[in-house]
N, C-alpha and C positions, 0 to 999 in steps of 0.2 A: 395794978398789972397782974398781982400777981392771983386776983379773983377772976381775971378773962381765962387765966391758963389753966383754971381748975375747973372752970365751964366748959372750957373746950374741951380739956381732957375727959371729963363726963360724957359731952357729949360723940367722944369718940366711941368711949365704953360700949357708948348704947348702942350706938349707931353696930359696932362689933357684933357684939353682942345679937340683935335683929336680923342682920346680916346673918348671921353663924344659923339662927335660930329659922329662917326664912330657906337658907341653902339644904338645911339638914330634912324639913318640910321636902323640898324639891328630891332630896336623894331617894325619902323613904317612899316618895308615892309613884316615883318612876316605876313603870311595869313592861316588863319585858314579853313585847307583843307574841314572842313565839313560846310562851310559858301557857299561853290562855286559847281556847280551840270553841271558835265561833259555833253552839248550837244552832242548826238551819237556818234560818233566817230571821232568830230571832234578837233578843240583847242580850244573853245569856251565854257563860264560855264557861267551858271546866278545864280542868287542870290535869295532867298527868300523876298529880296526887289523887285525883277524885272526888276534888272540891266543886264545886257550883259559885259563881259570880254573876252578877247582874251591872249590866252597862247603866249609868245614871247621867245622862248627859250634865256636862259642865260639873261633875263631880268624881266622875272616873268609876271602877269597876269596884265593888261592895260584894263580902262573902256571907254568901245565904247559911250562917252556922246550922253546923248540923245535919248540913242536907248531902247527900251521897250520890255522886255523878248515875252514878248503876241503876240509882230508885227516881231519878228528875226524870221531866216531861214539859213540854213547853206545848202550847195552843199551836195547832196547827193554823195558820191564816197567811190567806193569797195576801191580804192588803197590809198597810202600816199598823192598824190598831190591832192587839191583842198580842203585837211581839215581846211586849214586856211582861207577859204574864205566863207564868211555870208554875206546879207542881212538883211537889216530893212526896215522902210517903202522909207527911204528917196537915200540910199547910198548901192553903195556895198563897203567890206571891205578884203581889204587882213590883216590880225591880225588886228589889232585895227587904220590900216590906210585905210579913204574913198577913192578909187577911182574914180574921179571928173568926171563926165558927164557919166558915166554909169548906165543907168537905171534900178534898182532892178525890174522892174514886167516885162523885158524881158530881163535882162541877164541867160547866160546861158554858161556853160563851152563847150569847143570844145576840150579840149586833151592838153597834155605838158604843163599845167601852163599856157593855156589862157581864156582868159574870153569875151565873146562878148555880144553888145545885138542889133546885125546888123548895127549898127551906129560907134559906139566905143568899141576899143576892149585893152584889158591891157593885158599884160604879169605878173604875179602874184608867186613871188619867194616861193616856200615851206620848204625854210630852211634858220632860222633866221641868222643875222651876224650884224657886228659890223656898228652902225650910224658912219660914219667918218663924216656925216655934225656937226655933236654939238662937239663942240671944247673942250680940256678938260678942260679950266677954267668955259666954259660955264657947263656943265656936273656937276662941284664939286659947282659950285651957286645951281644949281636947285635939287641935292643932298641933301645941308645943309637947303633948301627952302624949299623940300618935308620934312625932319628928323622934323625941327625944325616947320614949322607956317603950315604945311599942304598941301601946292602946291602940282600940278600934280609930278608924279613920269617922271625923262628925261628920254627921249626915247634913249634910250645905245644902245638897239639893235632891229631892224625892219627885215621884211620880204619884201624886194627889190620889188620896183613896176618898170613898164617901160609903158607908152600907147602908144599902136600901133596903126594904121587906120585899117580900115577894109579892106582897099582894098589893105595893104599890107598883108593880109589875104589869097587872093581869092584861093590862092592853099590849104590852108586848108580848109575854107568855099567851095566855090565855089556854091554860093546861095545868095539872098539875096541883099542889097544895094554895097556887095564887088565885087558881079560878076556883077550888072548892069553895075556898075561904073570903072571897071578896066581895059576898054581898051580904055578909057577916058585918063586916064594917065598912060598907060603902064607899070604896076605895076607886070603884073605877071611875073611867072616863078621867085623872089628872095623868098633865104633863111630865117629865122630869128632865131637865138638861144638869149633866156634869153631876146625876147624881141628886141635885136638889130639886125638888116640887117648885113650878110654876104658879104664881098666883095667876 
C-alpha cells in the first residue's frame, strides 16, 4: 500500500512539475500582437525598440540579432514568394536565417525562390516546415532553457535554405559572372527545383 502512495505521489510531482514547465513555456512565448509592426507585405515586423523579427510559421516570430529596424529592407514582391526574405546592413535572410556570402547591396531576386547577387546565389524556401536537425532531447533543453532563464527560442521550424553557384544559374540568369564563367565548366542547359540539380 504503501508503494502505490509513493508512485502516485511521484507521479504527481512529475505530472507538477510538466505542467509548471509546459505553462511557463506558454507565458514566455506569448507576444503581444501590438509590440511588433508588420513590414509591407512581408513576414517581417520591428519593434518600437528597433529590432527586426521574422514570422516562421508553426514556430512564431525569431529576432534577426543584430539587425537595426533603420538599416532592414525586405524584397519588394506582388506575389507569396520572396516575403520572407530581408536584408540588413551586413546579411541577407531567408525568415530569421543569414544566408552566408551573399551580399545585401547587390542581391537581388530572379524568380521561383532564388536570390542572387552575381557571385552567389541561394534557393530560399517560402514555406515554413519542421527543423529535423535539432533533435527532440535537444528541442525540450532549449524549450525548458528559453521558459525557464531566458535563452533563444529553438528553432522547431525554418524556412529551407540550399546555395546554389551562379553558374548553375546561367539558364535563368544568363548575364553576368554565370554567363562569363559557364562554359568554363559546362554548367548549362541543367535543371534545378528547390535548389537541388535534376538528374
Amino acid at each position: 500500500m504503501k508503494n502505490k502512495k509513493f508512485i502516485l505521489l511521484c507521479l504527481f510531482v512529475l505530472f507538477a512539475v510538466l505542467f509548471t514547465v509546459f505553462f511557463m513555456v506558454y507565458v514566455a512565448s506569448y507576444e503581444e500582437e501590438n509590440e511588433f509592426t508588420q513590414i509591407g507585405n512581408s513576414e517581417f515586423y520591428s519593434t518600437p525598440q528597433g529590432k527586426i523579427y521574422a514570422l516562421i510559421p508553426s514556430g512564431g516570430k525569431f529576432e534577426l540579432k543584430g539587425v537595426r529596424a533603420d538599416k532592414f529592407r525586405v524584397f519588394v514582391s506582388e506575389g507569396y514568394r520572396g516575403r520572407n526574405v530581408g536584408m540588413g546592413e551586413n546579411a541577407v535572410y531567408c525568415g530569421n536565417l543569414a544566408m552566408s556570402g551573399l551580399d545585401p547591396t547587390r542581391a537581388r531576386a530572379i524568380g521561383n525562390g532564388y536570390f542572387t547577387d552575381g557571385r552567389v546565389s541561394y534557393f530560399c524556401s517560402d514555406v515554413g516546415e519542421r527543423n529535423y536537425e535539432l533533435g527532440a532531447f535537444a528541442e525540450a533543453v532549449q524549450t525548458a532553457a528559453y521558459a525557464l532563464l531566458g535563452a533563444d527560442k529553438p528553432q522547431s521550424y525554418i524556412y529551407k535554405t540550399r546555395r546554389v553557384s551562379s553558374v548553375n544559374l546561367t539558364p535563368i540568369l544568363g548575364f553576368g559572372f554565370a554567363a562569363e564563367n559557364a562554359h568554363k565548366d559546362g554548367e548549362s542547359g541543367r535543371a534545378y527545383f528547390e535548389g537541388k540539380q535534376l538528374e
